[in-house]
N, C-alpha and C positions, 0 to 999 in steps of 0.2 A: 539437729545435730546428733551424733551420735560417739560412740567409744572408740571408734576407730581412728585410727592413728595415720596420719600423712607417712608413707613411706623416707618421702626424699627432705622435707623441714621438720617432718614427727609432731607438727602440729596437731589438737584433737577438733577443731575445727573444720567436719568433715561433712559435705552433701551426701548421703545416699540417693542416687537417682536410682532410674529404673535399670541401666544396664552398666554403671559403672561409678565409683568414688568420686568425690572431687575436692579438693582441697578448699576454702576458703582463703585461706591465708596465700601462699602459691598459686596455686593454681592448678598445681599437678593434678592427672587425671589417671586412672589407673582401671582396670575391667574390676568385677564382682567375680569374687570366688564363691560357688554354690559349697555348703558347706553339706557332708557326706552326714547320709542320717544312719544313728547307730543304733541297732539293734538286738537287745538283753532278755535274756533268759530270765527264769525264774529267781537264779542265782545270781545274777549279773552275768554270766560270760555271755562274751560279743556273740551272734547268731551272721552264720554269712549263707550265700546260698551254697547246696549240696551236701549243710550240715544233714546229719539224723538226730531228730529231737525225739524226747520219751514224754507224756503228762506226768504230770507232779500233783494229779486229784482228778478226782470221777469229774465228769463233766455231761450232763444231760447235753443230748443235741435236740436245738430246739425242732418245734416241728415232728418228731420223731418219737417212737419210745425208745430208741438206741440210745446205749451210754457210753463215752469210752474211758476206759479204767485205768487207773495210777499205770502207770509203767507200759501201756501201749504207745511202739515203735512207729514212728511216721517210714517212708519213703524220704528221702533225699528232699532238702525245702526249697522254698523258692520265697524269696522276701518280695513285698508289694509297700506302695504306697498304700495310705490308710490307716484307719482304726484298726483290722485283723492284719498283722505285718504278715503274718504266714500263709504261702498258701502251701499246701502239702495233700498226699494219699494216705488214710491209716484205715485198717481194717476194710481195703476195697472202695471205701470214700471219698472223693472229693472234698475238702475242707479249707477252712480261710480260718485262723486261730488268731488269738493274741499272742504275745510272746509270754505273758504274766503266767500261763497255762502248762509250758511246756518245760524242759531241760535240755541242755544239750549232751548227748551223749558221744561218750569217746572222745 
């Protein structure tokens, strides 16, 4: 059973299957709503894609002796599923970031 709530008796008597609700109590059946993943900055503000993010600390890249430094500008982001939500271009790069890494600017 789960938290979720019967829409049409608001009983909490609820199946999650694999592609939709069901009520125990009624019977009612209803689809699954994929819940939207949010994505936070350093600071908390929501990250969407076509933001520009700034680092918020040097960050060795691994593999590399390249570093990139407090306040280097990405390109326009693109959000990913994953451990690195970000994927972005900074300094000529290719990159896949965490959000914990970054800010969002403007």
């Amino acid at each position: 059973m789960s938290e979720t709530v019967c829409p049409l008796c608001e009983m909490s008597e609820v199946l999650e299957l694999e592609d939709h609700h069901e009520c125990v109590t009624c019977g009612h059946e209803w689809p699954r709503q994929e819940e939207a993943r949010v994505v936070r900055d350093a600071h908390g503000n929501v990250l969407a894609d076509g933001d520009v993010v700034a680092m918020v600390k040097d960050l060795k890249l691994r593999g590399s002796s390249e570093v990139l430094k407090i306040g280097t500008k990405s390109r326009p982001i693109r959000l990913q599923d994953g451990d690195h939500e970000i994927s972005c271009r900074m300094d000529g790069l290719a990159l896949n970031l965490k959000a914990m890494y970054v800010k969002k600017v403007g």
